[in-house]
N, C-alpha and C positions, 0 to 999 in steps of 0.2 A: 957257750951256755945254751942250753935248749930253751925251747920259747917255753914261756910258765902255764901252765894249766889254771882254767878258772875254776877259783872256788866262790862256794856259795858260805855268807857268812849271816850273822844275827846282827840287830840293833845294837845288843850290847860290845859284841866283839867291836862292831863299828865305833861304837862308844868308845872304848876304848883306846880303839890305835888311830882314832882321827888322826894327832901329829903325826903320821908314819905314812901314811895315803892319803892321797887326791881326791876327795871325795866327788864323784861328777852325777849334776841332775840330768837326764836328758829328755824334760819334759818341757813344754813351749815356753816362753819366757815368761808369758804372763804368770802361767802356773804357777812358776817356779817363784816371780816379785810377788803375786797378791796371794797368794794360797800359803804360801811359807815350805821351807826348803830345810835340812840338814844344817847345822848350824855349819859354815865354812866349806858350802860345798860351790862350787862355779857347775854353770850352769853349759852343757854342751848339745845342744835342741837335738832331735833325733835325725829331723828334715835336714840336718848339716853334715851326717856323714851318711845317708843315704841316699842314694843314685836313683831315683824314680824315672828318673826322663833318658835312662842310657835303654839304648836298644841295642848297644853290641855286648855290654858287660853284665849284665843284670842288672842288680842292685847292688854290688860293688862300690862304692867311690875309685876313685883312680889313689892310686897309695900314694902319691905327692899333694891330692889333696886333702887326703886324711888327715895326712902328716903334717900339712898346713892347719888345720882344725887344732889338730893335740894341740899344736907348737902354739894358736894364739891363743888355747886357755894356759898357757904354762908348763904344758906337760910334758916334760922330754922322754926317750924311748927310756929309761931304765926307771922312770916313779911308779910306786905302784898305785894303783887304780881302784878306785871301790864304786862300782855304777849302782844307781838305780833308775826307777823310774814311777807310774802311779796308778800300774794296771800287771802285778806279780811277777814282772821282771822279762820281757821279751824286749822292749826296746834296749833297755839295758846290757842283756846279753848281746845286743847284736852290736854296740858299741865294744862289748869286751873279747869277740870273736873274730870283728876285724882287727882288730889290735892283734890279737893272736894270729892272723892269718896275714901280716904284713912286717912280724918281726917285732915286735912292741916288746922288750924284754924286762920290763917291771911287772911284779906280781899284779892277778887281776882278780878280784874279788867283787859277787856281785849280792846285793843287799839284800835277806830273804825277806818276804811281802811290799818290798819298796817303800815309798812315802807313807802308805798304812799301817805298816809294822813301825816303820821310827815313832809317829805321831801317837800310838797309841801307847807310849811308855814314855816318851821323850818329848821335850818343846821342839818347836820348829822357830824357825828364824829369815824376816823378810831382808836383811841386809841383804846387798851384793859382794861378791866374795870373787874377786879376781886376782889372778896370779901374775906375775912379767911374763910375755913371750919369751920362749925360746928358742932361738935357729938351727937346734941339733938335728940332723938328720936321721929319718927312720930308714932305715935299706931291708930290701923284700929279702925274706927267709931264703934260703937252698930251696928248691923247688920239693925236694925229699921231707921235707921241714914243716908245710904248709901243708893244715889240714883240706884245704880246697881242690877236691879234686875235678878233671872232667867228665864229658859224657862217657868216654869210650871205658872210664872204671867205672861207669855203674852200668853201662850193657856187661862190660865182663863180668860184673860182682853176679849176672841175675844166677849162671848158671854155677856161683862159687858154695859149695858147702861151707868154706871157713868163714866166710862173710855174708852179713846179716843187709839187707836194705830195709832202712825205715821209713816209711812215708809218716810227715808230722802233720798233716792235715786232720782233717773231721772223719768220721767214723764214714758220715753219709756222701764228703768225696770221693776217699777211699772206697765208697762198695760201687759206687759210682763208676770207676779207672783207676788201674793205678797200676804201676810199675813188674811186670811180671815178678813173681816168687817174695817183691815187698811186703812186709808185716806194718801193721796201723799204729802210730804213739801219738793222739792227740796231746801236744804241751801242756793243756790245762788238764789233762788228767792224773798231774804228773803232782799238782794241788790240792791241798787241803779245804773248806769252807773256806779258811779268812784269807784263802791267796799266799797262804805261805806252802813252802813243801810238806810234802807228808812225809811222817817218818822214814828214815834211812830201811825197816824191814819191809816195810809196806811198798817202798819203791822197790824194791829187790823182788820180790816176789812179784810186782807187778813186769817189772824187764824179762825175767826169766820165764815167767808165765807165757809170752811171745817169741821167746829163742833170743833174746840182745842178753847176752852174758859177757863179761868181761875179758872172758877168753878167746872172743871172737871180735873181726874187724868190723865196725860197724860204718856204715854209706845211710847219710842222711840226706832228704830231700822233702820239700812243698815246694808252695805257691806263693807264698809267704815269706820271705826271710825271719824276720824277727822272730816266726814259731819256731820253725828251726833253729836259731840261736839260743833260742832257751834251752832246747832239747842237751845240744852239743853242754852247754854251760852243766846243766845237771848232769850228763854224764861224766862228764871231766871230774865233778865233784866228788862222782863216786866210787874216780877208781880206774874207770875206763881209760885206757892207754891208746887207743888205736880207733880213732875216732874222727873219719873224713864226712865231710857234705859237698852236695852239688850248690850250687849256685842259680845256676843257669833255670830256664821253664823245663817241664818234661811233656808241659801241656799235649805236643803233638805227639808224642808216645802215649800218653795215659787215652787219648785218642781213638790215639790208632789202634789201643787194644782191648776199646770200649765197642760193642757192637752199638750204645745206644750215637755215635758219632760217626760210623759206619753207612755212606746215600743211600746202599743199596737194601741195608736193612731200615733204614728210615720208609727209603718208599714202601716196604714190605708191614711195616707198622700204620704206615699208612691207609694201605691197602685193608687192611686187620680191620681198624677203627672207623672207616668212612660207613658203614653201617650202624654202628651206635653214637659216631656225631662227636660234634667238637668237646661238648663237655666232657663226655665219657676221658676223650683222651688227655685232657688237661688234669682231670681227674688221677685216673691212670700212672699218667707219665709225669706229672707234675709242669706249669707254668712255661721249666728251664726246655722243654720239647718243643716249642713254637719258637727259639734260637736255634736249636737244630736243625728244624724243616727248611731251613732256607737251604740249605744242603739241596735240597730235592725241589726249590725251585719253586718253596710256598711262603711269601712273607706277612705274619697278618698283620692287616692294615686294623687303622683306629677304631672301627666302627668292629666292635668285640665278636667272632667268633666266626669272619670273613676274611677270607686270603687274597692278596694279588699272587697273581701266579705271571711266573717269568718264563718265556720261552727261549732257550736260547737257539741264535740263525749263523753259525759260526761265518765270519764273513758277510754276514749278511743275506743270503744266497738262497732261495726258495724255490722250489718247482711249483706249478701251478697247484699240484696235486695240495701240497703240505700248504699253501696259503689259503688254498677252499676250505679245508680242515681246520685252520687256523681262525678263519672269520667265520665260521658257522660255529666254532667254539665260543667265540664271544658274542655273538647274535643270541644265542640258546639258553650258554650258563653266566654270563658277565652278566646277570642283571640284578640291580637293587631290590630289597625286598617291598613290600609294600610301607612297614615301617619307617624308611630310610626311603622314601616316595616314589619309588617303583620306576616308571617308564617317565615322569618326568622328576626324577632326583637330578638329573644335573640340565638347568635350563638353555645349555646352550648345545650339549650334544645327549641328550635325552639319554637312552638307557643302550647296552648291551652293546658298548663301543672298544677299545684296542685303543693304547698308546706304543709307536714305532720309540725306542731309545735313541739316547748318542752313544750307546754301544752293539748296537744295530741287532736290537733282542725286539719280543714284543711282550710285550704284558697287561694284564687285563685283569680287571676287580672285581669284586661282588661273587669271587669264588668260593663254595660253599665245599665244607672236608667232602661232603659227601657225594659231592660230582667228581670227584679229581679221581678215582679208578676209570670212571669213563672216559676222560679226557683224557689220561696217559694211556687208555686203548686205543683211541682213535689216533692221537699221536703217534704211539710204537708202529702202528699200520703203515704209516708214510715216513717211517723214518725223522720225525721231529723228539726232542726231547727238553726234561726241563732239570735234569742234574746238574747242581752244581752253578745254575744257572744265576745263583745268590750266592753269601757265604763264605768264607776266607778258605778261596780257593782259588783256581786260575780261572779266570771268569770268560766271557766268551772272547774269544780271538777275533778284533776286530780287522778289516782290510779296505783296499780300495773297494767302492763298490762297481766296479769297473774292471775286476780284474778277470782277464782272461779274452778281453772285448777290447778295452783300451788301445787307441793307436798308440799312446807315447808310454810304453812297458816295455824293460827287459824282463822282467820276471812273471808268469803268471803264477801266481802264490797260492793257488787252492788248494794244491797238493799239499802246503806247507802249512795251510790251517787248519786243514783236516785232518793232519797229522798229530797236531798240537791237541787238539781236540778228542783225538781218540786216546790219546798219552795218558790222558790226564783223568779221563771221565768214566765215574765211579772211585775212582781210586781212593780208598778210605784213610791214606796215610798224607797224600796230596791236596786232599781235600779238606785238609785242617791245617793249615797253614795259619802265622799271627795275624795276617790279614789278608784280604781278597790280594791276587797278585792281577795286575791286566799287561794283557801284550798286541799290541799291535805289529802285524807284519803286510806292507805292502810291496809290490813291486813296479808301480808307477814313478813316475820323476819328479808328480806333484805331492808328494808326503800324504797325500789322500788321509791316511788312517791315524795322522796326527801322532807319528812317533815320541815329541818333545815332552807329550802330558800323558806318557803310557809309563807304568811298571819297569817295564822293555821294550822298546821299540826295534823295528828291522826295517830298516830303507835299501834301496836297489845300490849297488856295489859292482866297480870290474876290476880282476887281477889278471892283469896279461890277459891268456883267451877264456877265464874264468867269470860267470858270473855268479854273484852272490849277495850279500849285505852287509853294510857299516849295523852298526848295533850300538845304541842308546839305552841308559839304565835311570831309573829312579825318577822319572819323569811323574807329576800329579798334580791337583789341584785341593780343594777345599783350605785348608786353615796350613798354611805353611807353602804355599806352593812354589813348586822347582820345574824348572825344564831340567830335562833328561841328558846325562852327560855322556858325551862320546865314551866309548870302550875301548877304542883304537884295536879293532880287532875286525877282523876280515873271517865271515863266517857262510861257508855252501849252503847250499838249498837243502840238503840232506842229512845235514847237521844243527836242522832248528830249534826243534822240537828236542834235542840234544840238550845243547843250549838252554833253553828255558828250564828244562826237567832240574837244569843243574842251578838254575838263578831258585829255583823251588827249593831244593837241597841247601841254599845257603842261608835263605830266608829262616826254611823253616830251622836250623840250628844255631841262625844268631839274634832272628829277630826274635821281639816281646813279647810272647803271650798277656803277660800281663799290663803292661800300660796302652791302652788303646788311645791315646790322642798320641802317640809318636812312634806306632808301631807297622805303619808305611814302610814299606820297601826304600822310597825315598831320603826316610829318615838314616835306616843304615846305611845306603848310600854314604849319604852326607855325613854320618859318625866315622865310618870307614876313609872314607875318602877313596876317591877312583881306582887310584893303584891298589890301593892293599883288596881291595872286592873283588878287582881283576885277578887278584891272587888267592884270593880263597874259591873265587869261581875254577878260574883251572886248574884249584886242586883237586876239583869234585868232579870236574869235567872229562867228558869218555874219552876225550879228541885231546890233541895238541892246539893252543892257538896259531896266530899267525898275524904279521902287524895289518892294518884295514887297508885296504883297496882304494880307488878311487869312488868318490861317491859320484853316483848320478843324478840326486835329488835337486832341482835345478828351481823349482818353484813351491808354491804352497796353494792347493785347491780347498776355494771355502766351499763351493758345493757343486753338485753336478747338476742340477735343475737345469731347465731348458732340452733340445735336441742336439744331441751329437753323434759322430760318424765315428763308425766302430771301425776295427782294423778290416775287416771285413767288407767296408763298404753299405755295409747296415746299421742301423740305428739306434742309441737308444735313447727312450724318451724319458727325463728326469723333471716328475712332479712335485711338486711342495705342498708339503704337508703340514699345517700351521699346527704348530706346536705336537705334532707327530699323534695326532688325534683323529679317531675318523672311525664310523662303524663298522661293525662285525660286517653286515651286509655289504657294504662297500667296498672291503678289503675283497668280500668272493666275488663280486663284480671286479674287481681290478685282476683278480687273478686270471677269469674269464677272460678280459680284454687282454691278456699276455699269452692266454692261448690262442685267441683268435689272431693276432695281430706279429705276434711272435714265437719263439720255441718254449712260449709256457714259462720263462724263468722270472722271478720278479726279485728285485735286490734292494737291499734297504741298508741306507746312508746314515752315516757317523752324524749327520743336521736333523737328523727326525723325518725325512722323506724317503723318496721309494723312486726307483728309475724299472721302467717297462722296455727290456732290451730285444736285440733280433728284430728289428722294425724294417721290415722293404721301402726302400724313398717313399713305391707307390703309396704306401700305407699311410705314411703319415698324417696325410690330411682328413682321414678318416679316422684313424684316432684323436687326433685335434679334434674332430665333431664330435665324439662320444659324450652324452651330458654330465657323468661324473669329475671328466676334466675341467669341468667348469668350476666345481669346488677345490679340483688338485688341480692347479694348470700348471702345463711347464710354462708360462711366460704370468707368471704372478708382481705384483706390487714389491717396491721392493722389502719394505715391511714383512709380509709377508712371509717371503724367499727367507728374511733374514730371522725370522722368530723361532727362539729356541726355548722351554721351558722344560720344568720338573714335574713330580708331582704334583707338591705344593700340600697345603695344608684339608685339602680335599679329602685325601687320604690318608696320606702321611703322618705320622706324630710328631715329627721331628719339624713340617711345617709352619713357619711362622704366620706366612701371607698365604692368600691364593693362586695359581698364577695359569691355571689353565685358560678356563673361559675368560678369567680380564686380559692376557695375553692374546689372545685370539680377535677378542674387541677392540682390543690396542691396534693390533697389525690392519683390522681392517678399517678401522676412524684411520689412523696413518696414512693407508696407502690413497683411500679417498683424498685427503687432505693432499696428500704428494700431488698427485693428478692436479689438482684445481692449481696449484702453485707451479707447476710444468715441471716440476720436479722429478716426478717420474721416469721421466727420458737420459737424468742426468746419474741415477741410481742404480747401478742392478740387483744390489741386497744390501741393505741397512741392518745388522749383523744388532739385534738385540733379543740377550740370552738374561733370562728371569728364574734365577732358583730362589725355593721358597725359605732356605735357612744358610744355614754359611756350609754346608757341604759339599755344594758347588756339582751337583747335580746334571745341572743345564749348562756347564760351564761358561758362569758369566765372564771369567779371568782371560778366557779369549776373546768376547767379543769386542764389536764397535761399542756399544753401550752396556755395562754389565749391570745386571740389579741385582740383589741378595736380600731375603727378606728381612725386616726388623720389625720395631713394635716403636712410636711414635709417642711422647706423651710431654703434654705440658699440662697449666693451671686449669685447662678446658674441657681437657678429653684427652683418652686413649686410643690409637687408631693404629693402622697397619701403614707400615712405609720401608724402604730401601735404602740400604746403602747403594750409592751409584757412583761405577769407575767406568772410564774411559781411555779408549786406545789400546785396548787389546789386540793382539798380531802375532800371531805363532809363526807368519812368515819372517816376520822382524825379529822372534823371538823374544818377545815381550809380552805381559801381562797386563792390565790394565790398571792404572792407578785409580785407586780410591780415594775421588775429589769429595765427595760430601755421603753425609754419614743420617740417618735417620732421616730421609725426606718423607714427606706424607705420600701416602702411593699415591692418593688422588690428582698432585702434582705435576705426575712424570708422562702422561701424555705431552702437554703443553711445552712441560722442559724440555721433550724429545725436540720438538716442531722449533724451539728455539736455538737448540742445541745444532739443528741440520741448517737454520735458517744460518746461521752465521758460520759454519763451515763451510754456505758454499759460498757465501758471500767475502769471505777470506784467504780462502784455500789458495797455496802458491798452484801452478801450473802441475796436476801429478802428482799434489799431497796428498798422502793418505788420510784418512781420521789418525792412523796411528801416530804420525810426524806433528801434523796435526797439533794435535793434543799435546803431544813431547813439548812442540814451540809456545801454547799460549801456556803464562800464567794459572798456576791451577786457581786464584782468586778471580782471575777472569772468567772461567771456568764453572765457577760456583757462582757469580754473577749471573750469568747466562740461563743454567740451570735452576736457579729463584725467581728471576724475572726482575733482579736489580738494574742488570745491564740488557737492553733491549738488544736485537740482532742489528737493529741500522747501526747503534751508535756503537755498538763495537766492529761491525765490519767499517766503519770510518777510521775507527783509533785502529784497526790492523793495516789497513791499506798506507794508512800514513806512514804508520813505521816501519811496512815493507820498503815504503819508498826511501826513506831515510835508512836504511838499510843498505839500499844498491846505492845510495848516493854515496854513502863510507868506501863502499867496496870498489 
């Protein structure tokens, strides 16, 4: 028997052949108990057979759980079906077109105007109306059967005469992007005023009027499922035989064949409008432009109609030339207006300052549209750029910052980031991906570039006399976070940029455009699972794989600060940079002293600091006397050394708390404090990272102390405060647990000082914080951090039970 075609029926027909079908609401429950329902209809929520959270199927359900759905309203595969819903039948269709699209071989009919049309001729009825489950099994159609087709029929359909593609979006999507040679059917215009259809001539005339004739195959597709279901549903009704849809996004097609998603036209628009100013082009180009621009490396910040601008340093990796360039850009244009209080808007680093990232970019505020042609001249002159440098795309390729200088490397990997770099940048088809991808590639031994919480990670690797790199996938932080799982796959130095082009290619065909809290790289991952990714990657991939090599990643570097000896026998000298903040004027002073002192190169670190390399022994002590190192020293507090933050709500909108300047206050009350208690001798970075919302920005998930911002509130008052987790270690491979949840931020100085007092006062011989924290109690833990449990009296109660410990063993 062929699968049944849905029809579209009346109230009355309904009326009618109740006894004969299943009548289904799938409108929320409440809707359906207190608002009143079809008399006899069972109730199947919409939310139950659609897949919002799948990133590798769409919005599909899996057909065993559909089939689970039917089965507990009663419905076995041969009843037939009569759907509505309480907004002209788009939910409804999309219940009757998965049935169609998985084998469902009872008639399916769906209600014309839904709950409006019944209500306005007929009573409605609040009983509940349940059926017996059934255990029948639904089984997937012959694949020749299933109107669901893939991507590769609707690139063949574009250049097909016999076949019609429809996009069922908005008129204003549609002129927006859309599918080469697709014609426009918005759903609702397929409606009359009251939400029911419009006459059988008037849709005839309307299909025909666009080329969708009966006679021809028609390839349906949105953003949307449910508007596409509807579409499908009324063409079935009217005749149409030969009637497939996509499923899947097309977002990155409609994209790639939009110029207005296009970096290189963005910059070019940019360029256009920096003489008639922000409003003009908001105006212009409407609102949805200022999510494009991040494309180009402009994100605007809260305060209305001012950009941060991102530079990206691939690797990290500067010539003096491009960092003079770089700090006399933000000396010049980074500054507040008078409005927003000029030179002294921020009290603790006044105006026209640069923040260094943890993804070793720089970026800077108070950018106004109509300096940014300037600034991308003076940029393009030295070879810096800011494409891409935001934006769901490959973002900048972070590394060691020591690569190529490093004594302990087999690989120097510049070649292999600048490659990656160049692959990718401008690319209008790469550069719309469902979200930002990140890669890290190092070839040091200490993981430098933090493979575990990358996209893709590349660590150093030998096969026989080959070297090359083990490769890690799906690694990330903020709201769900995963370390990065082996590939088992052994990949050349010349085959990197291979590699990633092809993790781009899988993203971009399986992951989500549309649900963005699970449309991470990581998440497919994890839907996929390892193997089957390995398999869709090397079906995309240029190269053959090969099983992984020997890893040589033998440690884990939380920073480079301080002086170290280069393979060369020279130096480089690694400053901290508290919370990766520091003036325009400062940075060309620092650039200056890399020329004077060295071959001019300055590199900036995955912690928010900056190492000064090529240093002669002699020199040393003379860069130690320069007065700037006294603000950035390589032998800082360990505070200090250890503070890592975000924006924060400074800028940001997405900030809850602040976290610049009281982070920077924190680290230096701390390291004072450390000093007077001799603590300082016993520390060399106290590892606390402060993001200001749960996006995980500053990556608190790895540190010793993680903060994330919250909002605080009892019978008193409103205040800002953090979630705070402890025992972060990437070396360990672990994340930090989340012992207490809303503390008042004013708190967490004191909790820190309590927190260090009683770890060292308990610490086995060579525990980490990470072990640490794993062994106490997280109620002990939260003692600590309140000020319930003092540091003496719980470094009493640990020493006791250390002892009574070894006296067991």
């Amino acid at each position: 028997m062929e699968n049944p075609s849905p029809t579209v029926v009346s109230p009355k027909w309904l009326s009618d052949e109740r006894d004969a079908v299943t009548v289904v609401d799938v409108r929320d429950p409440r809707a359906y108990a207190e608002r009143g329902h079809v008399p006899g209809a069972v109730n199947v929520p919409a939310d139950r057979f659609r897949d919002p959270s799948s990133v590798a199927a769409g919005k599909l359900p899996h057909p065993d759980a559909f089939a689970e759905v039917l089965a507990s309203a009663g419905i076995g595969p041969d009843d037939a079906i009569a759907a509505y819903d309480g907004d002209g039948g788009p939910l409804a269709a999309r219940l009757l077109l998965t049935a169609a699209t998985y084998g469902h071989r009872g008639d399916l009919f769906l209600l014309d105007g839904g709950i409006d049309a019944w209500r306005a001729s007929r009573p409605l009825s609040t009983e509940g109306s349940t059926l017996e489950p059934t255990t029948d099994d639904v089984d997937w159609p012959p694949a020749d059967e299933s109107p669901l087709v893939d991507r590769e029929d609707v690139e063949d359909a574009v250049d097909e005469t016999e076949t019609v593609i429809v996009d069922t979006r908005t008129r204003a999507e549609f002129e927006r992007a859309h599918v080469p040679s697709a014609v426009q059917l918005d759903w609702e215009d397929l409606l009359a005023d009251d939400r029911r259809l419009k006459p059988r001539d008037e849709l005839e005339d309307l299909l025909t009027a666009r080329g969708i004739t009966p006679d021809r195959r028609i390839l349906l597709y949105c953003n949307t499922a449910r508007r596409l279901s509807h579409t499908y549903v009324v063409l079935s009704h009217l005749g149409y035989d030969d009637v497939g849809y996509y499923e899947g996004s097309l977002t990155d097609w409609l994209r790639a064949e939009s110029p207005d998603w296009d970096p290189l036209e963005l910059r070019a628009q940019v360029r256009a409008y920096a003489g008639r100013g922000f409003d003009a082009l908001v105006s212009d180009l409407g609102e949805e432009v200022l999510n494009r621009l991040k494309l180009v490396g402009l994100y605007h910040q809260k305060q209305g109609g001012y950009f941060m601008l991102r530079t990206k340093v691939p690797g990290g990796e500067l010539t003096s030339e491009q960092a003079r360039v770089i700090g006399r850009v933000a000396d010049e244009f980074a500054r507040a207006p008078p409005e927003h209080g000029a030179e002294t808007q921020n009290p603790v680093f006044g105006d026209g300052y640069l923040d260094l990232t943890t993804r070793q970019d720089v970026q800077m505020h108070w950018i106004r549209l109509e300096d940014v042609p300037e600034i991308w001249d003076r940029y393009e002159a030295v070879g810096l750029t800011t494409l891409q440098a935001c934006g769901n795309s490959v973002r900048n390729v972070v590394s060691c910052p020591a690569a190529g200088i490093d004594a302990n490397e087999t690989v120097d990997v510049r070649p292999q980031v600048a490659d990656v770099t160049r692959r990718f940048l401008g690319d209008r088809v790469y550069g719309n991906l469902p979200r930002k991808l990140k890669v890290s590639i190092t070839g040091c031994h200490e993981n430098c570039a933090r493979a575990q919480i990358n996209d893709l990670g590349f660590t150093p690797a030998v096969k026989g006399d080959r070297d090359g790199f083990v490769v890690r996938v799906g690694g990330g932080l903020s709201d769900g976070p995963r370390m990065a799982s082996d590939l088992g796959i052994f990949v050349e130095p010349d085959r990197v940029s291979d590699l990633v082009a092809a993790t781009a290619e899988v993203f971009k065909n399986h992951g989500s455009y549309l649900d963005t809290a699970v449309n991470r790289l990581r998440f497919l991952v994890a839907e996929l699972g390892v193997e089957r990714f390995r398999e869709e990657l090397e079906r995309v991939a240029s190269f053959d794989f090969e099983p992984a090599g020997e890893s040589l990643t033998t440690d884990y570097r939380g920073d480079h600060v301080g002086v170290h000896e280069q393979d060369d026998g020279r130096f480089y000298v690694g400053l901290a940079v508290p919370v990766g903040r520091m003036g325009g004027g400062e940075f060309t002073t620092l650039a200056d002293h890399a020329r004077t002192y060295g071959d001019g190169d300055l590199r900036l670190t995955p912690n928010q600091n900056l190492l000064v390399p090529h240093v002669a022994e002699d020199d040393l002590e003379s860069v130690r006397a320069e007065p700037l190192l006294e603000r950035y020293s390589p032998d800082p507090g360990p505070f200090t050394r250890g503070v890592v933050t975000c924006t924060g709500s400074e800028f940001c909108s997405y900030g809850v708390i602040e976290t610049k300047n009281r982070a920077v206050r924190w680290a230096r009350q701390l390291d004072e404090w450390a000093a007077d208690h001799g603590l300082d001798e016993d520390h060399d970075a106290i590892r606390l990272h402060m993001s200001g919302c749960s996006a995980s920005c500053a990556q608190p998930q790895i540190a010793d102390i993680g903060l994330r911002g919250e909002v605080y509130r009892d019978d008193s008052r409103t205040t800002e405060a953090v979630d705070v987790g402890l025992g972060g270690d990437l070396g360990a491979g672990e994340f930090v647990d989340w012992v207490a949840g809303r503390v008042p931020v004013e708190t967490i100085p004191a909790a820190v000082e309590r927190l260090v007092l009683a770890y060292d006062a308990s610490r086995r011989p060579d525990e980490s914080v990470n072990e640490w924290t794993d062994r106490v109690p997280d109620r002990e833990l939260r003692g600590i951090l309140s000020g319930a449990t003092g540091p003496d009296e719980f470094a009493t109660e640990r020493e006791t039970e250390t002892e009574t410990e070894l006296e067991v063993r």
